[in-house]
C-alpha positions, 0 to 999 in steps of 0.5 A, a space after each residue: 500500500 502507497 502512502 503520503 510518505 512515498 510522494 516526492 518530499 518538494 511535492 509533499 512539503 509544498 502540499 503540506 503548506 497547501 493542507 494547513 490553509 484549506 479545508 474543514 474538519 466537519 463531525 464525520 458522524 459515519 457510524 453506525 451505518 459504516 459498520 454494517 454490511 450492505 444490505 440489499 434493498 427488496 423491490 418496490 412495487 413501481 419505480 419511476 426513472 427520470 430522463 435526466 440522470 446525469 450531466 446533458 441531454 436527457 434521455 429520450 424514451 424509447 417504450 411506451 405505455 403497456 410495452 413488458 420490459 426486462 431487467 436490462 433492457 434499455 428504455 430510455 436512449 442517449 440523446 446526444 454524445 453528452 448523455 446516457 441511456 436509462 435501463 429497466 431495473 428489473 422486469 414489469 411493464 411500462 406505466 407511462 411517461 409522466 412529470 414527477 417530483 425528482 431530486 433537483 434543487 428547483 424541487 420541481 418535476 421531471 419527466 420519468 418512465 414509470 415501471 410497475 414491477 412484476 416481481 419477477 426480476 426476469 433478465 435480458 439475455 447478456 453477454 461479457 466480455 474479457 476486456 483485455 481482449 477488447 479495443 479502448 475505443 471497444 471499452 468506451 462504447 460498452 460503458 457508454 452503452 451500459 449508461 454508465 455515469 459518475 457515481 461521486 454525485 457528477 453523474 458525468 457519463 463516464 465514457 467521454 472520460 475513457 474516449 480522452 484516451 483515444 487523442 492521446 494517452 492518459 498516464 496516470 487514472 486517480 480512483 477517487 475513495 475520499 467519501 469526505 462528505 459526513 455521514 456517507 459511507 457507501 463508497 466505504 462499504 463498497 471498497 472494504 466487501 468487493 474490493 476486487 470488482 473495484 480494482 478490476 474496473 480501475 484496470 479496464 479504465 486504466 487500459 481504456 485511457 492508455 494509462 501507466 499507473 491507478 493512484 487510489 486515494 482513500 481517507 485516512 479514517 477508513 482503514 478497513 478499505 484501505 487494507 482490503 483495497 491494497 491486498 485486492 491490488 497485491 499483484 498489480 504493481 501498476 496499482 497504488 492505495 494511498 491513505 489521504 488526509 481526512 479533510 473536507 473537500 479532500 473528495 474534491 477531484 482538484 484537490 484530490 488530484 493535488 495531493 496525489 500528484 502534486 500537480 495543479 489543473 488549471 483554472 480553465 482547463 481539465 485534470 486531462 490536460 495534465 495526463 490525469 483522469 479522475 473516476 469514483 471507486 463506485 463507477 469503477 465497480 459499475 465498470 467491472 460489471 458492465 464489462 465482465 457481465 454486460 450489465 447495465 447501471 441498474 442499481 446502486 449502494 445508498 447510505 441511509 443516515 442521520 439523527 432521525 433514522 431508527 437503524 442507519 445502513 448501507 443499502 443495494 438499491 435499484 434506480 427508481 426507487 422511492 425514498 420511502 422505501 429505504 425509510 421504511 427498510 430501516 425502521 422508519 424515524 425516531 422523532 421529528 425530521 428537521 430536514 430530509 437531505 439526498 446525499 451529503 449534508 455539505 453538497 446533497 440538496 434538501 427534498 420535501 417529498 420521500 417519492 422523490 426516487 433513487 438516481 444513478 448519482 444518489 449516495 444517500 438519503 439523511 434524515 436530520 434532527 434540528 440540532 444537526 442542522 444550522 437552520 436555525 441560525 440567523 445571518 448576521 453581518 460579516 465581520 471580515 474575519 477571513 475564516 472562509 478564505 482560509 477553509 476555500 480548497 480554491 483560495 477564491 475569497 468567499 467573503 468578496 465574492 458575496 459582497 459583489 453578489 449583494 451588489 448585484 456586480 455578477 461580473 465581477 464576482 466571475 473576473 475573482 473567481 465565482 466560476 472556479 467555485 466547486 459549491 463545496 460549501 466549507 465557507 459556510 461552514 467556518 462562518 461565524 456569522 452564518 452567511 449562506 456564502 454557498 447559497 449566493 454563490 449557486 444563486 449567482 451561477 444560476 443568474 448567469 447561466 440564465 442570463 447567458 441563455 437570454 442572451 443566446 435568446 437575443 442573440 439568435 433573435 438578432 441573427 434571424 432578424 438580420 437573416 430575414 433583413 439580408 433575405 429582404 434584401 437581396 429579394 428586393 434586390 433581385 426584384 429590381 435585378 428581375 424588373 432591370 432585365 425585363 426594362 432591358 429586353 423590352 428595350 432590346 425587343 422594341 429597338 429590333 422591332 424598330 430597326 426591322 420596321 426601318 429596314 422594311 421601309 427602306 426595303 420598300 421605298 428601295 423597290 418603289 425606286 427600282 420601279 420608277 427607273 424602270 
């Protein structure tokens, strides 16, 4: 097993630096849901799978209502290269397209197919494959076709990350098993009981980017994993388990990418840019199975935590289902829910309505006492204590950037940083004065993309009018052109007319001539 230590010392030194300033050390509050074992969750009686599971277009569906599916088989279609396909999850027959309530900020509805489950988890027929047989580009299509997407919570289709690979060769793949978020421990019950899935998947990506070395990054606070992780790649020297500070946002992927290799991805570029891709361990198991056995991206492992929950644990869950039903699982809740939160408590969003179903990117479901939350907290005036700039795992300055908000100057909240943001919420963290810092920032990343849509609106406005302008134009243009040539061949008809005319009376005066000599 690799460990901080075996990092070049100017790498690890310069990185020591950079741990002091940024960061938090929030109550991981972890157990007892770490330490049970994964249990599989039974099927519900209907799931409901919305189109849009990952970052692009949404899927467009291509059942229909009465259509009988199997476990597998693909209902929903990628709609573009940045998109991913949707598979039943198990075996039932097709209720309808309708607007549902699905996991999203707005909290607004969605379009889904809704299943109803027969109950007979029947399969489509698949096949695997040995993937050291296989072409990379043969693996990116696989796991594009597999609906594969990232399974941290970016919900990225993971195969345009393997088709990078193609251009040119990626050296170094980073596995992401931080799980910095409080409470989650998915990632962690995934990497201590099927260690071995997870390090075959990182081979097949590693051989899918061209790459030369797995650099696996695990908190220090999940030493089970971490054991279970380096024995499974004991005879894979191109695999190294390295134990990474537990320090939120370690997960982050920029930050991840700096303690491991100690470079730096630019402010406007990717971690590809400088030969690395990140991918999470539970996208890298997906891709084991995806591979070796042909199946799709149907389910997932949740953690079911918080104050609230009677018995927290770990749950195999298939996409679709309902949050109540992982509720119900484990015994319901002990007393008042102050907040239902999908994912972790710093970046998951809040939900009102337990329908709300289990996508591709959920890693949890916490039920939140009051005294868990910071609800009740009043904002008070920032004090420019400078807290927030110490914990930013960017070095933006939160505190300048929310004041510019307030003022309305969007602009130059982007020119300090607003868009190298990764909403990771420990600025509002350590704020003595409990200003919702992330809460301006994602308002203002929402005002932009708005405002860049209208202004997209207006500018294909303006282009249409101009078309319609030149088109009018050189309509009127041609019209003239048109009428010109018609003026022309009038004139041109009437002076040949008019010279015949002449040469038959010249014609004629020549012959009453010739008759009078005569």
């Amino acid at each position: 097993m690799g460990s901080p230590d075996q990092i070049p010392l100017s790498a690890a030194s310069r990185l020591g630096r950079l741990l002091r300033r940024w960061g938090v050390h929030p109550d991981g509050r972890k157990h007892p849901a770490a330490g049970t074992e994964i249990a599989v969750l039974p099927l519900p009686p209907r799931l409901t799978l919305p189109l849009m599971q990952h970052i692009g277009a949404p899927a467009r569906p291509i059942v229909a209502a009465g259509d009988r599916v199997l476990r597998g088989q693909m209902i929903a279609e990628a709609a573009g290269p940045i998109s991913a396909p949707i598979h039943a999850p198990t075996s039932g027959t097709i209720a309808g397209i309708a607007e549902v309530p699905v996991p999203h900020p707005s909290g607004l509805t969605g379009p889904a197919i809704l299943l109803d489950v027969d109950g007979k988890d029947e399969a489509l027929e698949t096949e695997g494959a040995d993937p050291w047989t296989l072409e990379p580009a043969e693996i990116a299509r696989r796991v594009s076709a597999a609906g594969i997407v990232g399974m941290g919570g970016a919900t990225f289709p993971s195969a345009v990350k393997l088709a990078l690979g193609q251009k040119k060769p990626i050296p170094t793949l980073i596995l992401n098993g931080g799980e910095c978020e409080p409470y989650l421990s998915c990632d962690d019950r995934l990497m201590r009981e099927r260690a071995a899935e997870v390090i075959d998947g990182a081979r097949i990506i590693l051989r899918a980017i061209g790459g030369e070395r797995v650099l696996i990054g695990v908190e220090n606070n999940k030493p089970e994993a971490i054991d279970a992780l380096a024995a499974a790649a004991a005879s894979h020297a191109e695999v190294q388990v390295v134990a990474v500070p537990s320090r939120y946002p370690m997960g982050s992927e920029k930050q991840l990418i700096n303690w491991l290799t100690g470079q730096e991805v630019p402010a406007d570029g990717r971690a590809a840019d400088i030969g690395v891709v990140v991918h999470n361990v539970g996208t890298a198991a997906a891709i084991h199975r995806a591979l070796r056995f042909g199946e799709p991206l149907t389910r997932r492992i949740v953690t079911v935590s918080g104050g609230a929950i009677r018995t927290p644990r770990n749950l195999e869950v298939r996409i679709g289902t309902p949050l109540s039903a992982l509720v119900d699982f484990c015994g319901g809740t002990t007393g008042e829910v102050a907040r239902w939160v999908m994912g972790g408590p710093m970046m998951g969003l809040s939900v009102s309505n337990l329908a709300v179903p289990i996508i591709k990117g959920s890693g949890g479901l916490l039920a939140l006492r009051e005294e868990e939350t910071a609800d009740g907290a009043d904002a008070g005036p920032c004090i420019r204590c400078a807290s927030c700039v110490g914990a930013c795992p960017i070095g933006l300055m939160p505190l300048d950037m929310a004041a510019l908000i307030r003022s309305g100057d969007l602009k130059a909240s982007v020119d300090i940083g607003l868009k190298d943001c990764i909403a990771c919420g420990t600025c509002s963290y350590v704020c003595p004065s409990h200003i919702p810092l992330v809460h301006y920032f994602n308002y203002a990343k929402g005002e932009l993309a708005s405002q860049d849509k209208g202004k997209l609106r207006q500018d294909a406005i303006k282009q249409l009018a101009e078309e319609r302008s030149a088109r009018m134009e050189r309509e009127a243009r041609e019209k003239a052109e048109a009428a010109a040539a018609r003026k022309a061949e009038r004139e041109r008809a009437k002076a040949e007319a008019a010279a015949k005319a002449a040469a038959k009376k010249a014609a004629q005066e020549a012959a009453k001539q010739e008759e009078s000599t005569t």
